[in-house]
C-alpha positions, 0 to 999 in steps of 0.5 A: 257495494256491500262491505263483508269483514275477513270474519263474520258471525256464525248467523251471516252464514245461516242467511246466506245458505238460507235460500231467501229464508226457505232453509233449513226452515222447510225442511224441518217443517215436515220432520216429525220433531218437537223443534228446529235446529239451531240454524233453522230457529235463525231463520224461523225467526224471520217468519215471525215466530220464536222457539221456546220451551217451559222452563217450569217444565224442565227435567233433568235428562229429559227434552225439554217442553219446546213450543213457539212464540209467534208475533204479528206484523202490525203496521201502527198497531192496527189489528182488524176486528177479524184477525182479532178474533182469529188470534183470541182462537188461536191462543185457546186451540194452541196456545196458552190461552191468552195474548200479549200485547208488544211494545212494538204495537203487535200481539203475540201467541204464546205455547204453539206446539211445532205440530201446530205451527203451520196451521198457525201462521196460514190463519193469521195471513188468511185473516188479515194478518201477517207473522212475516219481518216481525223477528229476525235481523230485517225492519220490525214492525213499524210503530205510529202513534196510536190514537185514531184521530180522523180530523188531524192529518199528521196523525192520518199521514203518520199512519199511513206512511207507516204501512208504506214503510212496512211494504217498503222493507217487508221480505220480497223472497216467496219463502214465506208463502210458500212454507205456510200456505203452500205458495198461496199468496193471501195479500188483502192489498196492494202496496202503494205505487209510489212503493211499487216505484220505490222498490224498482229505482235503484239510486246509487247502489241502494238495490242489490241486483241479482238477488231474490230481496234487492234491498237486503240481499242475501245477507239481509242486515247485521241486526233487528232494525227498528222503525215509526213514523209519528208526528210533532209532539207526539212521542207516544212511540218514543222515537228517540229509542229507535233506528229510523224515526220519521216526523210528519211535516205538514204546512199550514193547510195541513198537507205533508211537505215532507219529513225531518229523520232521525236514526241511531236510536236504541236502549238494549245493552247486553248485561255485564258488557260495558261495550254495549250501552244505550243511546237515543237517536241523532237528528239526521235532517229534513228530506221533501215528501218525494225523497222519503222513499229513496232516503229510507232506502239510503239508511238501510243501505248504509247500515246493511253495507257497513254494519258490523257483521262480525259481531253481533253485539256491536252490530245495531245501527246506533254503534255505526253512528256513534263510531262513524258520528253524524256527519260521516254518517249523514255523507254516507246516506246522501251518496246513496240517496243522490242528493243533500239531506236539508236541515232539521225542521224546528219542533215543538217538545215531544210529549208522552200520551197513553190515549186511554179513556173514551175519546172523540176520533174526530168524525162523531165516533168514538175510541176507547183506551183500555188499560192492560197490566203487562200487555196480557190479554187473559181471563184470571179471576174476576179479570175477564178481559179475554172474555170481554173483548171477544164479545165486543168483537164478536158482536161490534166488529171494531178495529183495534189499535195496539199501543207501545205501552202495551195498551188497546184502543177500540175505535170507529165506535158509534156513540149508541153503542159506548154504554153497552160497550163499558157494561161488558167491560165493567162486567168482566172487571175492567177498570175504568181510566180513572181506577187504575192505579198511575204506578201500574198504568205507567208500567211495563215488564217484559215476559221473561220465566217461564218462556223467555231464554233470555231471562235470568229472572222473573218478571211479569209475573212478579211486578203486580207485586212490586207494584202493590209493594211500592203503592203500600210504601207511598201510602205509608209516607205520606205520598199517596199521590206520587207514582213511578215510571217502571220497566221490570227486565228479566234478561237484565235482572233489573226493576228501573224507575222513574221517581216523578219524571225526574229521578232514575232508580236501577236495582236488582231485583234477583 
């Protein structure tokens, strides 16, 4: 049963009217415009992509310079050499010439004229890719640890429930494929069967019949939800920060039993309102391996039917948590799921691992992290990395995985091939592991001007020089080997670090 208040937000009606996400998006498509209304960016959000505009560029009684952000949807980071390749060339025909690399492990274009959008995204599905459910108030792109590990299970698990996950919440309304490829439906796979089955087992009230998306209905959910799969250790994806976390756990052969939840997590606060705040996620419980389909299904519902509606800022599924507690919460899930949820299994500390260097994958191939300020992908000066990866790409065909600190690893790479490969990286001025400084290494800023709405201040492009700042002042006192943890937030208008694991430092940066 889904609870709808006397008064929603303005964007309830939007998706309700939306058709299962067709309207006012293919409409508007074919206009010969510079943009979209307001409602149609709601809606295009859910396709993947933004609508933005220069902020350099803007004039007085002029319009503004309008184009579009677009974001893969990237299941543990994985990026297939192909689709690589397509989006370096994308980025150079319509974009801004370069790629960025989210925290959510996907890549996005910057700079795509509405002219251009179609052809666009029908590039992306066409190469392996896909923009669809990476914005928009639906399950984001769900994130696994990185590395690609061939001879440690938990870590193959891990990745691969993050793509059943994925196919469990992805959109089933058509919208998608009949705006951007004309109703063809360019699908490399399959799901899973135990997916497959996952979709048509209605549970107690988990699926909402009658509708083109029997999981989120017509309203799809309040807010963005957030998702990974890791395993014990590992907090690469920090798990903590998201709405549903699953932790692998295997026996002592290393077969999946099952998995221990976590949900509730979340860092965004909305500047100048105290009723917005972070909060990390709350151990839920443990369920069997056969249930973990029928229990994701069961937060989802929980949070679609009783999420606030109303107001938006309030809408994630950490304020239901902290209003409701664990305990209700934990109730509400296993009326749906049919059953109780176990109790947490024990772990070990989770730590952070950036998994950057040359490393063994575990079957004699090799992976190779690379550091990446910012997560941008360009070509500027004697940093050539755009350069660099589409020749390695070209001539070795790696697949690629993105990490959440907005790093790259190639991996499958023959020994034979690592020199070669560190001599093209080399020759575009690439530093090795070992060369970059640990304050940029360990720091990360958002895009924020020119392109961001959102942003009150700049931010990526002014960090490499907070950070040169900042190496200058250890250095001057006598503290050469220390470094900072640094988020630089545009929208927030603060720098936040962390001083030797252990001290928190919030400033203005305006």
């Amino acid at each position: 049963m889904v609870t709808t208040p006397d008064k929603v937000s303005k964007v309830e009606g939007i998706k309700e009217r939306s058709n299962a996400l067709r309207e006012p998006v293919a409409t508007e498509l074919l206009q010969d415009t510079t943009h979209f209304s307001e409602d149609g960016i709601q809606i295009l959000k859910f396709h993947g992509s933004y609508q933005q505009d220069n902020r350099d560029n803007r004039i007085k009684g002029q319009e503004k310079d309008y184009s579009f952000m677009l974001r893969t949807r990237s299941p543990g980071g994985y990026v297939p050499a192909q689709l690589y390749l397509t989006l370096d060339q994308l980025a150079d025909e319509y974009g801004n010439h370069t790629l960025r690399v989210t925290t959510r492990q996907g890549f996005q274009i910057h700079g795509v004229p509405k002219q251009n959008l179609k052809t666009a995204i029908a590039s992306i599905v066409r190469n392996m890719g896909s923009t669809l459910g990476a914005c928009g108030d639906i399950n984001r792109n769900v994130m696994a640890p990185a590395a690609p590990y061939k001879d440690r299970s938990e870590y193959v698990i891990a990745r691969e429930y993050a793509d059943r996950i994925a196919d469990l919440l992805a959109p089933q309304s058509d919208a998608y494929y009949e705006i951007w490829l004309d109703g063809e439906k360019a699908i490399t796979s399959e799901p899973h069967p135990d997916v497959v089955a996952a979709l048509h087992r209605e549970g107690d009230g988990t699926l909402i019949q009658g509708t083109q998306e029997p999981i989120y209905g017509v309203h799809y959910m309040p807010r963005k939800f957030k998702a990974c799969v890791t395993v014990p250790v590992d907090n690469s994806v920090d798990l903590f920060s998201q709405d549903l976390s699953l932790v692998v756990i295997t026996d002592s052969q290393g077969e999946l039993e099952g998995f221990n939840i976590y949900a509730g997590g979340g860092l965004a606060r909305t500047h100048n309102k105290e009723e917005t705040f972070p909060r990390l996620a709350d151990p839920i419980g443990y369920v069997d391996k056969a249930d973990i389909y029928d229990a994701v299904k069961a937060i989802v519902a929980t949070q679609r039917d009783y999420g606030d509606r109303a107001n938006r800022r309030h809408a994630r599924l950490k304020y239901l948590l902290h209003d409701w507690g664990v305990e209700r919460f934990r109730e509400k899930v296993e009326s749906y799921l049919g059953k109780g949820i176990q109790p947490l299994k024990p772990l070990p500390e989770f730590k952070y691992t950036d998994y950057l260097g040359w490393h063994e994958q575990g079957d004699g191939k090799l992976f190779l992290g690379i550091s990446i300020q910012n997560g941008r992908v360009k070509d500027e000066g004697s940093f050539q990395l755009k350069t660099a990866l589409q020749a390695i790409e070209s001539k070795f065909h790696l697949p690629i995985r993105l990490t959440p600190n907005q790093n790259l690893l190639l991996y499958e790479i023959d020994p034979a091939n690592q020199d070669e490969i560190q001599g093209i990286l080399d020759r575009c001025g690439i530093q090795r592991v070992e060369q970059v400084d640990p304050i940029v290494r360990l720091s990360m800023a958002c895009p924020a001007l020119p392109t961001c709405g959102l942003a009150v201040t700049e931010s990526e492009r002014v960090l490499p020089g907070i950070l040169d700042r900042i190496r200058t002042l250890l250095d001057k006192v006598g503290l050469p080997d220390e470094s900072f943890i640094t988020r630089m937030d545009g929208p927030a208008l603060t720098l936040c670090s962390s001083l030797f694991g252990r001290v928190g430092l919030c400033g203005s940066v305006a």
